[in-house]
Biotite code that builds the C-alpha atoms (Angstrom):
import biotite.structure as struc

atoms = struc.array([
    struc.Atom([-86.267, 93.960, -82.190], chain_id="A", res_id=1, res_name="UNK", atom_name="CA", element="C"),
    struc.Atom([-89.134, 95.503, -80.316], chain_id="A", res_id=2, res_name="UNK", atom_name="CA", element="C"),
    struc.Atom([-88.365, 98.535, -77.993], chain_id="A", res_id=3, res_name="UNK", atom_name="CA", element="C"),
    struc.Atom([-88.736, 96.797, -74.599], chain_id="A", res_id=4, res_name="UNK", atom_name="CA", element="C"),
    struc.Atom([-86.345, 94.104, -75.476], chain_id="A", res_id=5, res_name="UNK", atom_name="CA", element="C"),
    struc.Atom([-83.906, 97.200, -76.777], chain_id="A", res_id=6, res_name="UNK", atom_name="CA", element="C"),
    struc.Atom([-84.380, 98.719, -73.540], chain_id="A", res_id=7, res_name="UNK", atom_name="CA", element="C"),
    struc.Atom([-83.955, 95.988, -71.867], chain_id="A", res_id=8, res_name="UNK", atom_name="CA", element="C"),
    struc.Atom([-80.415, 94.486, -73.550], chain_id="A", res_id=9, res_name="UNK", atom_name="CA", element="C"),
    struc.Atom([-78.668, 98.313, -72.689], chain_id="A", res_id=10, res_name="UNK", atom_name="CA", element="C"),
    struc.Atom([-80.014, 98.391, -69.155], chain_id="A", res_id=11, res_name="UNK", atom_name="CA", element="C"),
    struc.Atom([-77.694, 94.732, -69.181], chain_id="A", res_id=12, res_name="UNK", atom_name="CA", element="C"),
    struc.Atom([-74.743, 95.625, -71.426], chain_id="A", res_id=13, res_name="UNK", atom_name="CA", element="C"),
    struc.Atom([-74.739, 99.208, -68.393], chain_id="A", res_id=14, res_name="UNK", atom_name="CA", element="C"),
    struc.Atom([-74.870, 96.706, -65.676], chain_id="A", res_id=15, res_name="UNK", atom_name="CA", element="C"),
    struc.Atom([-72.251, 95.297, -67.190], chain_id="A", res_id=16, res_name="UNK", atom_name="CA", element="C"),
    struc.Atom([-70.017, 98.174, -67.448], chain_id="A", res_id=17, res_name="UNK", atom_name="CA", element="C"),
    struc.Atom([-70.917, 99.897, -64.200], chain_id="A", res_id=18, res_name="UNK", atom_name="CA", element="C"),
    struc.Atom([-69.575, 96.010, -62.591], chain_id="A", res_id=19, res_name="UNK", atom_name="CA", element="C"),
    struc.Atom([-66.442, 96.466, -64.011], chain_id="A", res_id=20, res_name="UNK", atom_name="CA", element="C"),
    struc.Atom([-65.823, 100.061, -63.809], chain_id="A", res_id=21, res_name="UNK", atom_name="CA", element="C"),
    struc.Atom([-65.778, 98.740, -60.014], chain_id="A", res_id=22, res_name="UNK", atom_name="CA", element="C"),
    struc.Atom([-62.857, 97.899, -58.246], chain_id="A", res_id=23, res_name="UNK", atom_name="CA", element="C"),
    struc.Atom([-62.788, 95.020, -57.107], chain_id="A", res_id=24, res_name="UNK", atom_name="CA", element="C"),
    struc.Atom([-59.697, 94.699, -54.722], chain_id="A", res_id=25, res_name="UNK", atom_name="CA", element="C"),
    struc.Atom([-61.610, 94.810, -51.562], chain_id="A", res_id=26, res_name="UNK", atom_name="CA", element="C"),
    struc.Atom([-62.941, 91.723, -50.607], chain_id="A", res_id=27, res_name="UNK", atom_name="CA", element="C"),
    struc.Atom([-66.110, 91.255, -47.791], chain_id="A", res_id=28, res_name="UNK", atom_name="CA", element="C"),
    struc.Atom([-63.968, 88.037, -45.976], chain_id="A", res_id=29, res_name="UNK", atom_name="CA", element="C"),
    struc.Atom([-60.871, 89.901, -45.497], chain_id="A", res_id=30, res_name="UNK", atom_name="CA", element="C"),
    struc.Atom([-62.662, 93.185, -44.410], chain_id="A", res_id=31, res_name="UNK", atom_name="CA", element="C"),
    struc.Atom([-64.786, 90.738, -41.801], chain_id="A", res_id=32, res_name="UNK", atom_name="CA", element="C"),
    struc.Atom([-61.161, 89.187, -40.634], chain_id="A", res_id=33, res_name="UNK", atom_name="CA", element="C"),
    struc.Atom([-60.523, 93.101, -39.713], chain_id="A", res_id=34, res_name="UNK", atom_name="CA", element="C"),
    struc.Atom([-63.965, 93.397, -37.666], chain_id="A", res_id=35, res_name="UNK", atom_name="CA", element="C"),
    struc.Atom([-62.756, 90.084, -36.039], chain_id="A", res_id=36, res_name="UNK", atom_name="CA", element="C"),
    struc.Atom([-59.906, 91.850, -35.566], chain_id="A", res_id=37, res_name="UNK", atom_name="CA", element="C"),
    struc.Atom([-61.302, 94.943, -33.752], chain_id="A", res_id=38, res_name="UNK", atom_name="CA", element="C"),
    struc.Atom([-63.427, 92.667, -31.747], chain_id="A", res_id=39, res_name="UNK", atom_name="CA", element="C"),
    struc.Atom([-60.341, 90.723, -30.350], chain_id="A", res_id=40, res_name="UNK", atom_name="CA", element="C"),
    struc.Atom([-58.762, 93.557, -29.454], chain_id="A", res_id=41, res_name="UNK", atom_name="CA", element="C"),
    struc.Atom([-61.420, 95.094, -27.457], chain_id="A", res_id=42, res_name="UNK", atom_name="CA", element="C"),
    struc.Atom([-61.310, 91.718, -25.335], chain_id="A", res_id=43, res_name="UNK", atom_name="CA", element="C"),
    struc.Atom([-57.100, 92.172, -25.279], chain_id="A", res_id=44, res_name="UNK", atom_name="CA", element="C"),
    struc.Atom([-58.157, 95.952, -23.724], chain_id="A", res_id=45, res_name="UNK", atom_name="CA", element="C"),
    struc.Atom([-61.071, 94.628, -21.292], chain_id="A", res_id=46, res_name="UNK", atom_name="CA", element="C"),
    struc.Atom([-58.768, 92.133, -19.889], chain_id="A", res_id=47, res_name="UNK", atom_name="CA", element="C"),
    struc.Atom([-55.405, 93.814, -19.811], chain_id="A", res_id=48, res_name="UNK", atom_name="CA", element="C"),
    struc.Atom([-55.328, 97.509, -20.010], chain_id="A", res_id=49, res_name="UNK", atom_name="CA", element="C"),
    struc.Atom([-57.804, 98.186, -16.909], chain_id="A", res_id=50, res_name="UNK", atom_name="CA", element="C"),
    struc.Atom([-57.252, 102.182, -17.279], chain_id="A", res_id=51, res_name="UNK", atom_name="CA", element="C"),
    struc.Atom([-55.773, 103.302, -20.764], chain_id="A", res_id=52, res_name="UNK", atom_name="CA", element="C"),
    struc.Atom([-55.686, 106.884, -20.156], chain_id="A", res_id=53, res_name="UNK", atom_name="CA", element="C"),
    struc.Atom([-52.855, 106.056, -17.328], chain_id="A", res_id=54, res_name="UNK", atom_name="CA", element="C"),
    struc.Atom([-51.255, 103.663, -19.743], chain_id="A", res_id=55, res_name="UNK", atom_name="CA", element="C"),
    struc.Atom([-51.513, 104.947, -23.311], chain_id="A", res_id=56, res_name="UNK", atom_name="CA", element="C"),
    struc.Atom([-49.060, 103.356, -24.501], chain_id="A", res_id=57, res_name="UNK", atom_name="CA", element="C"),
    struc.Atom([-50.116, 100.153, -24.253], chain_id="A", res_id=58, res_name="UNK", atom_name="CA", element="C"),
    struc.Atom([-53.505, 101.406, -25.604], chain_id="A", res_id=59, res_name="UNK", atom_name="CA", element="C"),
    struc.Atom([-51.615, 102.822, -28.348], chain_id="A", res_id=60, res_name="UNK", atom_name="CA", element="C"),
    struc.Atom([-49.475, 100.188, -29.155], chain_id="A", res_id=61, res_name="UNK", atom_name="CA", element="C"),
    struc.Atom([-52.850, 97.491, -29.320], chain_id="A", res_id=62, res_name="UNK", atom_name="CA", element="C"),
    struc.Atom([-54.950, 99.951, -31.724], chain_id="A", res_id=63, res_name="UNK", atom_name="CA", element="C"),
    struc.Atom([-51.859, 101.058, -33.633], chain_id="A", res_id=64, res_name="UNK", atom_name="CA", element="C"),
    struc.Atom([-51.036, 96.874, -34.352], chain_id="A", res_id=65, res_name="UNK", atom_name="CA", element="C"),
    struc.Atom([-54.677, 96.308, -35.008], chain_id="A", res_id=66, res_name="UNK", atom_name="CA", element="C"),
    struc.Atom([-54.633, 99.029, -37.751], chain_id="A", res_id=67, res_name="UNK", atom_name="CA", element="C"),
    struc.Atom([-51.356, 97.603, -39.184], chain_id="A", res_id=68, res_name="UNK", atom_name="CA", element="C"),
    struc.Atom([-52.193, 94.275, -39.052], chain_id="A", res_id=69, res_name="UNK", atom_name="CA", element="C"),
    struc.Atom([-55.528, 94.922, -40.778], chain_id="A", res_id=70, res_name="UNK", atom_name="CA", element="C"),
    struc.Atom([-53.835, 97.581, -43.525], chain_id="A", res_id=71, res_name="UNK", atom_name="CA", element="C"),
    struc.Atom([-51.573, 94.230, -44.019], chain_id="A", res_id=72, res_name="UNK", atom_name="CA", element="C"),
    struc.Atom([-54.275, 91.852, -44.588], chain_id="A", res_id=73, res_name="UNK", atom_name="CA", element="C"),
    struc.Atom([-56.522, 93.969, -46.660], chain_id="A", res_id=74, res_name="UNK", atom_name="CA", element="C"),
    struc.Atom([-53.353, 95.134, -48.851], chain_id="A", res_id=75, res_name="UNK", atom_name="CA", element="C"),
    struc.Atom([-51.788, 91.562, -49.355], chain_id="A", res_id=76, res_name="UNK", atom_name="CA", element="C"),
    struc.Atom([-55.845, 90.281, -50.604], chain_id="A", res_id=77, res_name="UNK", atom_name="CA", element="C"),
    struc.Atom([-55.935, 93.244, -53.075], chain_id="A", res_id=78, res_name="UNK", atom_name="CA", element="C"),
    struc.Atom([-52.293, 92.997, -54.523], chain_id="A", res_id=79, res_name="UNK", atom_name="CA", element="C"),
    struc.Atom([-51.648, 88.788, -54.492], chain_id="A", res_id=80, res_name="UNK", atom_name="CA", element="C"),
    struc.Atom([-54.143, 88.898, -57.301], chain_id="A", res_id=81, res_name="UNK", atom_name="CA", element="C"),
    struc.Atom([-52.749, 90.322, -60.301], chain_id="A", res_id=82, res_name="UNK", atom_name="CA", element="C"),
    struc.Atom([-53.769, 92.635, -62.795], chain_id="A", res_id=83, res_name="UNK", atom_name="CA", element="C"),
    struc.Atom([-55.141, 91.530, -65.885], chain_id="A", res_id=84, res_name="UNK", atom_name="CA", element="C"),
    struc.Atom([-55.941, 94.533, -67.271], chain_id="A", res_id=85, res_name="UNK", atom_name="CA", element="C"),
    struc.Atom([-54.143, 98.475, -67.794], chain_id="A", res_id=86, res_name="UNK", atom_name="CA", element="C"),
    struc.Atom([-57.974, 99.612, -66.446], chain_id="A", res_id=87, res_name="UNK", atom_name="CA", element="C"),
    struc.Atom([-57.851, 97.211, -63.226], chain_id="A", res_id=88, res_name="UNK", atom_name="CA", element="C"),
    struc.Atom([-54.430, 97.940, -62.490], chain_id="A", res_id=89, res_name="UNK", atom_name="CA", element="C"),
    struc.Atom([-55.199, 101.962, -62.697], chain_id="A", res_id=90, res_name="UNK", atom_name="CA", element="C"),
    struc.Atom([-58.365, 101.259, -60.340], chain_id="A", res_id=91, res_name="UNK", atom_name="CA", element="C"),
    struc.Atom([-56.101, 99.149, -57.579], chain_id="A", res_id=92, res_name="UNK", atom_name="CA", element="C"),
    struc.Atom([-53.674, 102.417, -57.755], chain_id="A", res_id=93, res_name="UNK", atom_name="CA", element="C"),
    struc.Atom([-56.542, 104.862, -57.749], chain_id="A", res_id=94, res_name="UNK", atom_name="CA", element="C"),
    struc.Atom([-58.179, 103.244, -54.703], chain_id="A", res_id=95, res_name="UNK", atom_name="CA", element="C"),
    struc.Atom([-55.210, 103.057, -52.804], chain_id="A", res_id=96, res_name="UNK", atom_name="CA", element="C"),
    struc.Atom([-53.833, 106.158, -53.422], chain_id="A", res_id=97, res_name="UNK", atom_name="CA", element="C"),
    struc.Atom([-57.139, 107.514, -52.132], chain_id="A", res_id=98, res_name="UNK", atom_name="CA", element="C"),
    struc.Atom([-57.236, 105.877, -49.002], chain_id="A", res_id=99, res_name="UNK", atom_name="CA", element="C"),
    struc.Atom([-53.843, 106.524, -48.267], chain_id="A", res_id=100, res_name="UNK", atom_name="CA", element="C"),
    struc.Atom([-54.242, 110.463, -47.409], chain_id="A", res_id=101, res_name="UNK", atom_name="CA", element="C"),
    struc.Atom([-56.822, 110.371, -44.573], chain_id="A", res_id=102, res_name="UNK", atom_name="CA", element="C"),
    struc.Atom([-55.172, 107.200, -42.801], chain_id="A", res_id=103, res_name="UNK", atom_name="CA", element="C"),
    struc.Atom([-51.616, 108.491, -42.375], chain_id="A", res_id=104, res_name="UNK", atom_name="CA", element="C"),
    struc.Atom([-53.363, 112.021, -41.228], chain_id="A", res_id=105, res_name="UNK", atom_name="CA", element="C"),
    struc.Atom([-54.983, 110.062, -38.675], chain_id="A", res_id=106, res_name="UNK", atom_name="CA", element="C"),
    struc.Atom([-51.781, 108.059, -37.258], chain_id="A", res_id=107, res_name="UNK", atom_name="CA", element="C"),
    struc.Atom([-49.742, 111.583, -37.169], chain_id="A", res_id=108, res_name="UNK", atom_name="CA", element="C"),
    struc.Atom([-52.392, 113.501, -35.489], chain_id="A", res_id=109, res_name="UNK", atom_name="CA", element="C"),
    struc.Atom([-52.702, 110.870, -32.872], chain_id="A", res_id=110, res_name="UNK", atom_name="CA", element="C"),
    struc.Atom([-48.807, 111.222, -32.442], chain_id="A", res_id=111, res_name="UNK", atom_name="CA", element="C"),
    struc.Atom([-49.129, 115.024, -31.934], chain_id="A", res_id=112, res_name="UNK", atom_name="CA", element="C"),
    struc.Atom([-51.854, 114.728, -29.450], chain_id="A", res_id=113, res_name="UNK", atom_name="CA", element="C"),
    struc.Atom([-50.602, 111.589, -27.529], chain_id="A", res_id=114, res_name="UNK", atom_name="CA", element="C"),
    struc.Atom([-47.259, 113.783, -27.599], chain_id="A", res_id=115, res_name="UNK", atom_name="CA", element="C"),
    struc.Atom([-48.296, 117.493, -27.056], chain_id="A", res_id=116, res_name="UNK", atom_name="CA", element="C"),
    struc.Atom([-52.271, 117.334, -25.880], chain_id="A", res_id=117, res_name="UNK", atom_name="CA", element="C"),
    struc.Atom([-52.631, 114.529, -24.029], chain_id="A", res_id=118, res_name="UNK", atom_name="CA", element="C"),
    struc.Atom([-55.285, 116.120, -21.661], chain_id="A", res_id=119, res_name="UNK", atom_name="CA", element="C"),
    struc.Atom([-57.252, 115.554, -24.996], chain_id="A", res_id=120, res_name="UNK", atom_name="CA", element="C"),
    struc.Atom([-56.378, 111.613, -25.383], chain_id="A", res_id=121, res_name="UNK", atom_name="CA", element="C"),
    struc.Atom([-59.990, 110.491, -25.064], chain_id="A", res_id=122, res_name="UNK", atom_name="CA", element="C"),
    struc.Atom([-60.793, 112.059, -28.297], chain_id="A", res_id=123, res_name="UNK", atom_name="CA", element="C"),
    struc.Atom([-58.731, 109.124, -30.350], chain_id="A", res_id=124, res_name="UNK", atom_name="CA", element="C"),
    struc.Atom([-61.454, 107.023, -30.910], chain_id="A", res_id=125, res_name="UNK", atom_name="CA", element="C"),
    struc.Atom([-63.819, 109.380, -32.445], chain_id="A", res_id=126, res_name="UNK", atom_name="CA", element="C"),
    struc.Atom([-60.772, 111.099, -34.411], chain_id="A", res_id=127, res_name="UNK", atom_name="CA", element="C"),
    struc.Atom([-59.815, 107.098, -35.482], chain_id="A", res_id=128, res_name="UNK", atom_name="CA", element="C"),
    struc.Atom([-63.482, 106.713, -36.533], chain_id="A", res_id=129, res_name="UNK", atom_name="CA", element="C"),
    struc.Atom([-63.846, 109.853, -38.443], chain_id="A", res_id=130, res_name="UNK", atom_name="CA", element="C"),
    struc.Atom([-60.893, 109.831, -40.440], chain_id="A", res_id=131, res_name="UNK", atom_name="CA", element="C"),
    struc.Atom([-61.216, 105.926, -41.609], chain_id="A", res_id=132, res_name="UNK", atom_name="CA", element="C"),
    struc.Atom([-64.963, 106.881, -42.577], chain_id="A", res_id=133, res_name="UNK", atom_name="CA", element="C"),
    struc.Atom([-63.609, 110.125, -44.691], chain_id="A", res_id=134, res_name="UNK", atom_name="CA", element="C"),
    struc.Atom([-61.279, 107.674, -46.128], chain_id="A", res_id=135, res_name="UNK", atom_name="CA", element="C"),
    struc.Atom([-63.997, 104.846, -46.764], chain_id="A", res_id=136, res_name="UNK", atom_name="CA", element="C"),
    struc.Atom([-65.916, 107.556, -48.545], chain_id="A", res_id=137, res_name="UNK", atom_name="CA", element="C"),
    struc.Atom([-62.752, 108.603, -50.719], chain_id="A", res_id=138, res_name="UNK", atom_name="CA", element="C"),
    struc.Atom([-62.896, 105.066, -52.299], chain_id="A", res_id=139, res_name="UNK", atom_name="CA", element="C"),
    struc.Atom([-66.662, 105.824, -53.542], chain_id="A", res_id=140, res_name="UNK", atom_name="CA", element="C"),
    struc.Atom([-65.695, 106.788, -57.221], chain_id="A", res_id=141, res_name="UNK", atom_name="CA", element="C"),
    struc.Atom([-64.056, 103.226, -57.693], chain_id="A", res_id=142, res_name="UNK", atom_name="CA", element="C"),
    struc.Atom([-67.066, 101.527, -55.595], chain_id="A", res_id=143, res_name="UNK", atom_name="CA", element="C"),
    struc.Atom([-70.913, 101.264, -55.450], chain_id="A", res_id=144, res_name="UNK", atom_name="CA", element="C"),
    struc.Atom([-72.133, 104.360, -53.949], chain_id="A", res_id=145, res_name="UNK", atom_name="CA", element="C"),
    struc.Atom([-73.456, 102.070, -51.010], chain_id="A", res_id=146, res_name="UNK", atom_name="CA", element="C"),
    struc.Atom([-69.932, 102.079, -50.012], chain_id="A", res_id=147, res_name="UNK", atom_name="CA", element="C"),
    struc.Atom([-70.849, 105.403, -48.429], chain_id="A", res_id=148, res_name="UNK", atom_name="CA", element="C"),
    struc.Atom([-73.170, 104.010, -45.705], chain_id="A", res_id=149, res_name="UNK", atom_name="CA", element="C"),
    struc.Atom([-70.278, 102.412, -43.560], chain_id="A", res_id=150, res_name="UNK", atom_name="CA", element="C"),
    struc.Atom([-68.291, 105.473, -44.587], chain_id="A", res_id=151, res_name="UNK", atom_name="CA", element="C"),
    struc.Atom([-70.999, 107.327, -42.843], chain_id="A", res_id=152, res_name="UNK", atom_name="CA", element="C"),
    struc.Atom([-71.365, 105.268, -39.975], chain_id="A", res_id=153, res_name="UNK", atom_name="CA", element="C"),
    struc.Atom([-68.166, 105.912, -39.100], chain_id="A", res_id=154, res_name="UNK", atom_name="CA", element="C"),
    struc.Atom([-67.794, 109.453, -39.542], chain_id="A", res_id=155, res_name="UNK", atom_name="CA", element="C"),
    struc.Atom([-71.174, 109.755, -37.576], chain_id="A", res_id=156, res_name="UNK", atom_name="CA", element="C"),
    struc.Atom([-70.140, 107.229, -34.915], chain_id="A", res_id=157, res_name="UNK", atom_name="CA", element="C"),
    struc.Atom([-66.635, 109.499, -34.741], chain_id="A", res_id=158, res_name="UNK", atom_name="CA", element="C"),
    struc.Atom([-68.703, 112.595, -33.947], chain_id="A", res_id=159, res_name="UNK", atom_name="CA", element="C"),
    struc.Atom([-70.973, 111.268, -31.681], chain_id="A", res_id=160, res_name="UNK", atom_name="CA", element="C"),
    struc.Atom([-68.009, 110.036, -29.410], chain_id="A", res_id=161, res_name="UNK", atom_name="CA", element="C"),
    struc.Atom([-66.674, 113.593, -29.635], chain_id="A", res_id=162, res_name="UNK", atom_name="CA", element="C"),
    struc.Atom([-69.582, 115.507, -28.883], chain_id="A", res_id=163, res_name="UNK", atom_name="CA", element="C"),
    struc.Atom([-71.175, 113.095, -25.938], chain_id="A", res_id=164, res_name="UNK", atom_name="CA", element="C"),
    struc.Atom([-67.497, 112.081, -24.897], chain_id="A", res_id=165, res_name="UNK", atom_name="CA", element="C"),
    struc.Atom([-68.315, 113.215, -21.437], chain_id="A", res_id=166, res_name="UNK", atom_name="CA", element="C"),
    struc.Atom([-71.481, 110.851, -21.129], chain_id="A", res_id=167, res_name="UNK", atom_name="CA", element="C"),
    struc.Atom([-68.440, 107.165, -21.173], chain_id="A", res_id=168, res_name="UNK", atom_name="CA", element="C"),
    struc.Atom([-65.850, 106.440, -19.697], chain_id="A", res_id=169, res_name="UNK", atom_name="CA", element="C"),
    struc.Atom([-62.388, 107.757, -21.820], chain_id="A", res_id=170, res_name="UNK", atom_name="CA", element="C"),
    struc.Atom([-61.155, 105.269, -24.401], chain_id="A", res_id=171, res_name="UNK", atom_name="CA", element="C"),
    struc.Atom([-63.307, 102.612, -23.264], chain_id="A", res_id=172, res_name="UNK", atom_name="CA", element="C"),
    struc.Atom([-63.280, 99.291, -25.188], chain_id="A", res_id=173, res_name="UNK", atom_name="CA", element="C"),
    struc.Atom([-66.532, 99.518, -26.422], chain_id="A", res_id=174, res_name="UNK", atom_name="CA", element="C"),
    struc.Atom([-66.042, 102.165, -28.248], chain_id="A", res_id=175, res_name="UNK", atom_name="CA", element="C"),
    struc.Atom([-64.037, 100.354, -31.295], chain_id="A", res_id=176, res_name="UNK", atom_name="CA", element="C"),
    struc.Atom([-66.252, 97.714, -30.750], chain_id="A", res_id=177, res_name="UNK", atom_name="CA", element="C"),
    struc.Atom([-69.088, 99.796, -31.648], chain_id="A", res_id=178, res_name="UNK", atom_name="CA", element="C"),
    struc.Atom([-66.624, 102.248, -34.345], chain_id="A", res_id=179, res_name="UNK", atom_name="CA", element="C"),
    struc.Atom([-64.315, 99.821, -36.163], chain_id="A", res_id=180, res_name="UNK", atom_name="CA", element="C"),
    struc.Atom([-65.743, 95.892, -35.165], chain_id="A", res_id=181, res_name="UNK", atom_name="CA", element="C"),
    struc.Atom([-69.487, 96.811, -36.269], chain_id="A", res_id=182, res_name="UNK", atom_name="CA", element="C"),
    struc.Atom([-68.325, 99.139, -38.729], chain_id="A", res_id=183, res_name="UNK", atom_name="CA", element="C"),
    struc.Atom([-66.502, 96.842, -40.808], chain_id="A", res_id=184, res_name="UNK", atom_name="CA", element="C"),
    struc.Atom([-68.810, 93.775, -40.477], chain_id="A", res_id=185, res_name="UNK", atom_name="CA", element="C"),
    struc.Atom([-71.124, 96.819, -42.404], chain_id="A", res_id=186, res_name="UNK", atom_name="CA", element="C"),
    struc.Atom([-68.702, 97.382, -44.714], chain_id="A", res_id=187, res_name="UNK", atom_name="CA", element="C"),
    struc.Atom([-67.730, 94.007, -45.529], chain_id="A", res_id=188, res_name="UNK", atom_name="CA", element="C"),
    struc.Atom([-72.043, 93.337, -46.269], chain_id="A", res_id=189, res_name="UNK", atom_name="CA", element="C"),
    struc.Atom([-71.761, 96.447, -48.136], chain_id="A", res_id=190, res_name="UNK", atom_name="CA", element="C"),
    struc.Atom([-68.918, 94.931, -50.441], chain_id="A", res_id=191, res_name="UNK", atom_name="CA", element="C"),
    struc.Atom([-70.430, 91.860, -50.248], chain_id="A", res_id=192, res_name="UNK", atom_name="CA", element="C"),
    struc.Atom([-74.049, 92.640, -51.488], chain_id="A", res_id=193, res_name="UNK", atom_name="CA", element="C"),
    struc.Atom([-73.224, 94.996, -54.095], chain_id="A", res_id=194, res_name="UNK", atom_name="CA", element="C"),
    struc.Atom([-70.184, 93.649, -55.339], chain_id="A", res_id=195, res_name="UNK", atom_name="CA", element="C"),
    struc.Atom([-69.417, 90.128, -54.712], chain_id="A", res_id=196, res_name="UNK", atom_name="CA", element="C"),
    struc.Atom([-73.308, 88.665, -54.731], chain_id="A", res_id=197, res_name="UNK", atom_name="CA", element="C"),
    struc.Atom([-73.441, 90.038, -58.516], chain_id="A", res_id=198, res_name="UNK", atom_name="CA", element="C"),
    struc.Atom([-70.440, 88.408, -59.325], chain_id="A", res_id=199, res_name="UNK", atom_name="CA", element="C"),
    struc.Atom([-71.717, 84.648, -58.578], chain_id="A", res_id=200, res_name="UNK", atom_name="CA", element="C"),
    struc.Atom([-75.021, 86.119, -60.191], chain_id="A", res_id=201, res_name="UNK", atom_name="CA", element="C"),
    struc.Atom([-73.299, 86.249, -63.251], chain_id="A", res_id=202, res_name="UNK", atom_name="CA", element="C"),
    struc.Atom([-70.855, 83.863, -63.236], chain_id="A", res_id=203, res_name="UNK", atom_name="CA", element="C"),
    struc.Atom([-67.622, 86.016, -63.065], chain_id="A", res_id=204, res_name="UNK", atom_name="CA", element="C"),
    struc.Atom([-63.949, 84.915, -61.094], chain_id="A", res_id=205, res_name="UNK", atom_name="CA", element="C"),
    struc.Atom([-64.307, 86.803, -57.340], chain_id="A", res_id=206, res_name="UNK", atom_name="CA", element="C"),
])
């Protein structure tokens, strides 16, 4: 066997393995349905909830069904197809376990401050978008490290609501649009390109 053909079966059989070290629970459609999601409810806002800072619940209660309603669908996609491997099974865990932390962080510190700070309400989005991205970037050691661009979009996003929050209006629609709708329509490409795309490639079961 000459050296270049050597070379070139272990660059495959490392592809191979670095594919399914992957998990492969997350899935781009059902991360899109989510962006869908966001963007519907930044209509339900624009049409319904004319000043949220006077009526926070309602805001809450929209984001806070949004976020459950898209934890739903992206958990029911990732566990309705089961394990066929001890490895796989540990990854689906792993990844979930990790994303997990940074979420329910998020929903209890919006409590506290929709509770006990509200003059500092209009901070939700940015907190929302920082905490998801922290949580998108937990999930890189079971992912392609691309998974860390929409991580960082959203952590970056997040802080630039926080630190120009004073140049827009306070929890204005268009700020989830921008956060969580284009933000996941990244991440599901993300998933998509480096995950999914190989998989037809080569042939294997999504």
């Amino acid at each position: 066997m000459k050296p270049d053909e050597a070379m070139s079966r272990i660059d495959s059989i490392y592809a191979t393995l670095q594919r399914t070290a992957h998990y492969k629970g997350y899935r781009s459609g059902s991360i899109l349905v989510t962006a869908c999601l966001g963007i519907a409810g930044v209509i339900i806002q624009s049409l319904w909830i004319d000043d949220p800072v006077r009526n926070i619940d309602a805001y809450l209660w929209l984001w806070f069904s949004i976020a459950l309603l898209s934890f739903v669908i992206g958990s029911w996609h990732a566990w309705s197809k089961p394990a066929t491997t001890s490895g796989e099974k540990s990854r689906r865990q792993s990844a979930f376990l990790q994303l997990i932390p940074p979420l329910v962080a998020g929903a209890v510190l919006t409590v506290i401050i929709a509770d006990k700070f509200s003059q500092s309400i209009w901070m939700l989005p940015g907190l929302w978008a920082i905490f998801f991205g922290l949580a998108l970037c937990a999930t890189a050691s079971m992912l392609p490290k691309q998974v860390l661009i929409p991580g960082a979009y959203f952590v970056g996003t997040g802080l630039w609501f926080i630190l120009f929050g004073d140049s827009f209006a306070p929890l204005s629609p268009w700020q989830m649009l921008v956060s969580f709708g284009i933000g996941q329509a990244l991440n599901a490409l993300v998933i998509y390109w480096t995950i999914e795309r190989l998989q037809h490639r080569v042939g294997e079961q999504p």
